[in-house]
C-alpha positions as a Markdown table, in Angstrom:
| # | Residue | x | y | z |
|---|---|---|---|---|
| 1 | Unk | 0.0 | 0.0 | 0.0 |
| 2 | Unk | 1.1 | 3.6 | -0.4 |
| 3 | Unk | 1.9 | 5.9 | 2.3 |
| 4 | Unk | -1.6 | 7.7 | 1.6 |
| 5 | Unk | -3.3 | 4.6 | 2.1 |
| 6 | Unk | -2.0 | 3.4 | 5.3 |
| 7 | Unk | -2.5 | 7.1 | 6.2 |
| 8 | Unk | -5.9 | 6.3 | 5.4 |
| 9 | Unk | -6.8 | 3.1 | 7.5 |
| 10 | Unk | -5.1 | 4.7 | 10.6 |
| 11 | Unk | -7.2 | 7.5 | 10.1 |
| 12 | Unk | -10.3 | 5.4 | 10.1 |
| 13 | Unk | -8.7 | 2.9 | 12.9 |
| 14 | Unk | -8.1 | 6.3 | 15.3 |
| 15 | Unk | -11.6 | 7.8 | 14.4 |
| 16 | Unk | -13.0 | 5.3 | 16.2 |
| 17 | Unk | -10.6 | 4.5 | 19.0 |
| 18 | Unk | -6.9 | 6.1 | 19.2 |
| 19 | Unk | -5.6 | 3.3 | 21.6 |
| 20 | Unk | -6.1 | 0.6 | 18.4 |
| 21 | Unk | -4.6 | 3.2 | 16.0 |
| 22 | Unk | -1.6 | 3.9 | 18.2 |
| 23 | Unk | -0.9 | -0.1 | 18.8 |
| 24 | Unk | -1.0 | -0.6 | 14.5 |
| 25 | Unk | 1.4 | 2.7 | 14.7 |
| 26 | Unk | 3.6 | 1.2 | 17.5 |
| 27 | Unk | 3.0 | -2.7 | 15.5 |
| 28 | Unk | 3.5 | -1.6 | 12.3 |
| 29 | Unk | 5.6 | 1.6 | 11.7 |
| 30 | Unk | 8.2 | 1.5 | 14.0 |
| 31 | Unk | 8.1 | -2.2 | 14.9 |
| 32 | Unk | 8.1 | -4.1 | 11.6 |
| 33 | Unk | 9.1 | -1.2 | 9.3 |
| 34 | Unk | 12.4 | -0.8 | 11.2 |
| 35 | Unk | 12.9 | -4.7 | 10.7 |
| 36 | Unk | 12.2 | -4.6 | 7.1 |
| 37 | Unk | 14.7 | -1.5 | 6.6 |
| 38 | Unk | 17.3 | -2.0 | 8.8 |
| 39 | Unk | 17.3 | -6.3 | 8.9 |
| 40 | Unk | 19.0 | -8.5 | 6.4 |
| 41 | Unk | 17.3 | -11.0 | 4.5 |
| 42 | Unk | 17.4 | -13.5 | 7.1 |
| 43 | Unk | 15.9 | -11.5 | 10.0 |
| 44 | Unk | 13.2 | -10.6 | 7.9 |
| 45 | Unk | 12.5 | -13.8 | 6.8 |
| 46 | Unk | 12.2 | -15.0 | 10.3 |
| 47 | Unk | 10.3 | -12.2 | 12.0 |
| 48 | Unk | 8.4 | -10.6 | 10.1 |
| 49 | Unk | 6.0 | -13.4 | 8.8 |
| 50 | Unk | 4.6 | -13.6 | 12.4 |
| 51 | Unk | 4.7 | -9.9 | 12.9 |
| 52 | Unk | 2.4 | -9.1 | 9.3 |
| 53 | Unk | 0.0 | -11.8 | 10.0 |
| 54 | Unk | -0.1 | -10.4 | 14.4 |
| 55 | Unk | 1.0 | -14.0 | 15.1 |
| 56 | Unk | 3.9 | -12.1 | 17.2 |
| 57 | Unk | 3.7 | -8.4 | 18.2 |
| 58 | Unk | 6.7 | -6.2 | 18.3 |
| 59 | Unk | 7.8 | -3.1 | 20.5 |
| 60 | Unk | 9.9 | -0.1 | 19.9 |
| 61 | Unk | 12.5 | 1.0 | 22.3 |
| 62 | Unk | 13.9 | 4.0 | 22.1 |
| 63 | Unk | 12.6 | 6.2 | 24.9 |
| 64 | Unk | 14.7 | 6.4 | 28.5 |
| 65 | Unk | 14.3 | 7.8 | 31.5 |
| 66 | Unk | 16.6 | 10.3 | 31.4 |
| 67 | Unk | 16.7 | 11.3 | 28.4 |
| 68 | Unk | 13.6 | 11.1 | 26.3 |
| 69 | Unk | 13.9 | 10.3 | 22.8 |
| 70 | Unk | 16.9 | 11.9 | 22.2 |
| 71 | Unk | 19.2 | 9.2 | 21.1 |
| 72 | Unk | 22.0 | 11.3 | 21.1 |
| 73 | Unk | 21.5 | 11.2 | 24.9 |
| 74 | Unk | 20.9 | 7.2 | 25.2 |
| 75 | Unk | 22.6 | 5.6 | 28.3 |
| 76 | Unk | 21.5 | 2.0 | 27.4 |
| 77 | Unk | 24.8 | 0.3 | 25.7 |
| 78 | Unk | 25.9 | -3.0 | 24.2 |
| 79 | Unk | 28.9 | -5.1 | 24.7 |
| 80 | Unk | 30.3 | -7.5 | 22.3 |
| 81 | Unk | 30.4 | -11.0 | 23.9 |
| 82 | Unk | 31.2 | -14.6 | 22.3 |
| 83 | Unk | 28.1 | -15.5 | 20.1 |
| 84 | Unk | 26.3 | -12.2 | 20.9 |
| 85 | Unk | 26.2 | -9.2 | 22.7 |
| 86 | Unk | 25.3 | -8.4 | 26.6 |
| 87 | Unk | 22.7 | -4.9 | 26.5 |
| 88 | Unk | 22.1 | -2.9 | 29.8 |
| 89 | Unk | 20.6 | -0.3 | 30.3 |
| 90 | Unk | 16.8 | 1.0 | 31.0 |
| 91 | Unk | 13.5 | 2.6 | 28.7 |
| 92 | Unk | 10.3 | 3.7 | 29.6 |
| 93 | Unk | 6.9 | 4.4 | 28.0 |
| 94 | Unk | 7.9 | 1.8 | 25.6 |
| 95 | Unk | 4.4 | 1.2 | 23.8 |
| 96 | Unk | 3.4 | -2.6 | 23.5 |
| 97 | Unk | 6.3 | -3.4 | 25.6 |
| 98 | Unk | 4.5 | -5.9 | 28.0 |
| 99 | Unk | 3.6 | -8.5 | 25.6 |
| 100 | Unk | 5.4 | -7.7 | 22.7 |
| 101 | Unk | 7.2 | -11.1 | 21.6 |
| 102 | Unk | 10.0 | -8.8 | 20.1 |
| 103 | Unk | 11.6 | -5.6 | 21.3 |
| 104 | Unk | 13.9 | -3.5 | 19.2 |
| 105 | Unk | 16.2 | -1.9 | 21.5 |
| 106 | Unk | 18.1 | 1.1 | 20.8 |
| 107 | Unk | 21.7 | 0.9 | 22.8 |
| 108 | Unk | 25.2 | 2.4 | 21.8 |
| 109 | Unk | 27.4 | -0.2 | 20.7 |
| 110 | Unk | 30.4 | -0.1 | 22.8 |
| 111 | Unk | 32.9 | -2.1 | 20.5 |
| 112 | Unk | 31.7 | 0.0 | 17.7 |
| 113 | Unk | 32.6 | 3.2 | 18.5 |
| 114 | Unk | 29.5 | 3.8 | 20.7 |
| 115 | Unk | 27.5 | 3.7 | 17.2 |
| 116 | Unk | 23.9 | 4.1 | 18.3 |
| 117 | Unk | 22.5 | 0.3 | 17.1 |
| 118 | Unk | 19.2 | -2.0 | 17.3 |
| 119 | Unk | 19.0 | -4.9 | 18.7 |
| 120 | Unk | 15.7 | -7.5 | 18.7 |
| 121 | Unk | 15.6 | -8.7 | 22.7 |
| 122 | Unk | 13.0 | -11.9 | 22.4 |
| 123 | Unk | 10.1 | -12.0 | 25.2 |
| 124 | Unk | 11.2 | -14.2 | 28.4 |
| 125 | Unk | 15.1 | -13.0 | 27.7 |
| 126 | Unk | 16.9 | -13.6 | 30.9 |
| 127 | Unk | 17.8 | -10.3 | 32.6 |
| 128 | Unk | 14.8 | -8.3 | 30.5 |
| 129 | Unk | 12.1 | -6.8 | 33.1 |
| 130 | Unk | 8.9 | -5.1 | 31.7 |
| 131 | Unk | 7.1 | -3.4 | 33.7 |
| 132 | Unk | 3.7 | -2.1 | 33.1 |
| 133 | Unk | 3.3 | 1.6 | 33.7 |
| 134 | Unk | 0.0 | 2.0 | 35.9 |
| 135 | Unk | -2.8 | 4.7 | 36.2 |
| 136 | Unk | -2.5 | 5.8 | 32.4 |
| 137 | Unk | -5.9 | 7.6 | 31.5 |
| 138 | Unk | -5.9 | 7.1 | 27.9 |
| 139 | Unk | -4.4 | 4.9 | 25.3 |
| 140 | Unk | -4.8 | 1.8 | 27.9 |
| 141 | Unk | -4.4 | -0.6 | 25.2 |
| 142 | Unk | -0.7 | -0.1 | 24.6 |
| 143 | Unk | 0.5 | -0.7 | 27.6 |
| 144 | Unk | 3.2 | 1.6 | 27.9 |
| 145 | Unk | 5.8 | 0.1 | 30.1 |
| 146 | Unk | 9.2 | 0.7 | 31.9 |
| 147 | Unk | 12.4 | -1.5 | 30.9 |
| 148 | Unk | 15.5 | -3.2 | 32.5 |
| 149 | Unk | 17.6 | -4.7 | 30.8 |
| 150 | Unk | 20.3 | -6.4 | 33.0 |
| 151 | Unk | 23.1 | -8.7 | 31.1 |
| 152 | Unk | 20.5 | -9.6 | 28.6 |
| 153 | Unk | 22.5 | -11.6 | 25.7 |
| 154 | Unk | 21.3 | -11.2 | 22.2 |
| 155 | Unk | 22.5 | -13.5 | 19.8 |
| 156 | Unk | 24.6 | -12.0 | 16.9 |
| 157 | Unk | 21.6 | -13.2 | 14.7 |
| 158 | Unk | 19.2 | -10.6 | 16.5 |
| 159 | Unk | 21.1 | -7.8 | 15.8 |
| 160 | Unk | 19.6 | -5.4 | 13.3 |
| 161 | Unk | 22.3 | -5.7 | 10.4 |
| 162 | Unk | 21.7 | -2.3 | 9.0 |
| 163 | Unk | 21.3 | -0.6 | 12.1 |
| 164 | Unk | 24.4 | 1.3 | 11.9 |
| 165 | Unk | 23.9 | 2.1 | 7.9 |
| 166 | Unk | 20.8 | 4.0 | 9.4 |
| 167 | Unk | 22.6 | 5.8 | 12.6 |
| 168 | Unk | 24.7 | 7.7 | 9.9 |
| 169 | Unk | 22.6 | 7.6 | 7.0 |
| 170 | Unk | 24.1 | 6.0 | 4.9 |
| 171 | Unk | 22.5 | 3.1 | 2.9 |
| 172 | Unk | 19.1 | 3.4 | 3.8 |
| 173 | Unk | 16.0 | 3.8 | 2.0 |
| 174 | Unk | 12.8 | 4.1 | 4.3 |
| 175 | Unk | 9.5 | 3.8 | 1.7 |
């Protein structure tokens, strides 16, 4: 579909509740978007066809407590490890966040020059901590939460390939 059109069904989806049209938004735009511009072949392959069909949800993280969304800003980092790398760090108001099977988590990539990078931290990762963030009046649906992430290893394979291609904009064609 074209931009106009997808423009068109959120418009219809947020006429008649905005908590639906923000979980597409959060689903859709930048959950499986990011994956299908910034993963390889591979990733896509193997995410996506449960994300499209809402076999699997996805989550954006991006957003921390101290600093918002600027990413210049971002405290949570990565670590090269054998196999992987080790994330810490912490988000909040990270939309979906609670039941999302996938989370794309934004850290600086410490054996990389501190290149801001995404990473896809699977639901039930050891060391992850979601928390749901209570006493919200509107948007309930979402479930905007608050993240830990402590030691949590992500496989090499769940690192977002062209992530870096997209943190200096190089590369990168978002459609």
């Amino acid at each position: 579909m074209s931009n106009l059109e997808v423009g068109a069904i959120e418009y219809e989806f947020a006429r008649r509740d905005s908590a639906i049209a923000s979980f597409v938004v959060v689903h859709n735009a930048i959950g499986s978007l990011v994956i299908d511009a910034l993963g390889d072949e591979e990733q896509k392959e193997r995410i996506l066809g449960g994300t499209i069909n809402m076999d699997k949800t996805i989550s954006f993280g991006l957003t921390e407590p101290q600093n918002g969304s600027d990413a210049t800003g971002l405290k949570t980092y990565a670590k090269k490890v054998d196999g992987g790398y080790v994330l810490n760090g912490s988000k909040r108001w990270i939309g979906n966040a609670t039941f999302a099977d996938y989370i794309i988590i934004w850290a600086k990539n410490q054996d990389d020059g501190n290149r801001i990078q995404a990473f896809i931290v699977t639901k039930g990762s050891p060391g992850l901590k979601t928390s749901k963030i209570e006493n919200k009046y509107s948007l309930r649906m979402v479930q905007n939460a608050d993240i830990e992430l402590k030691d949590v290893f992500v496989p090499t394979k769940n690192k977002l390939t062209h992530s870096k291609d997209f943190a200096t904009g190089t590369n990168v064609v978002l459609e």
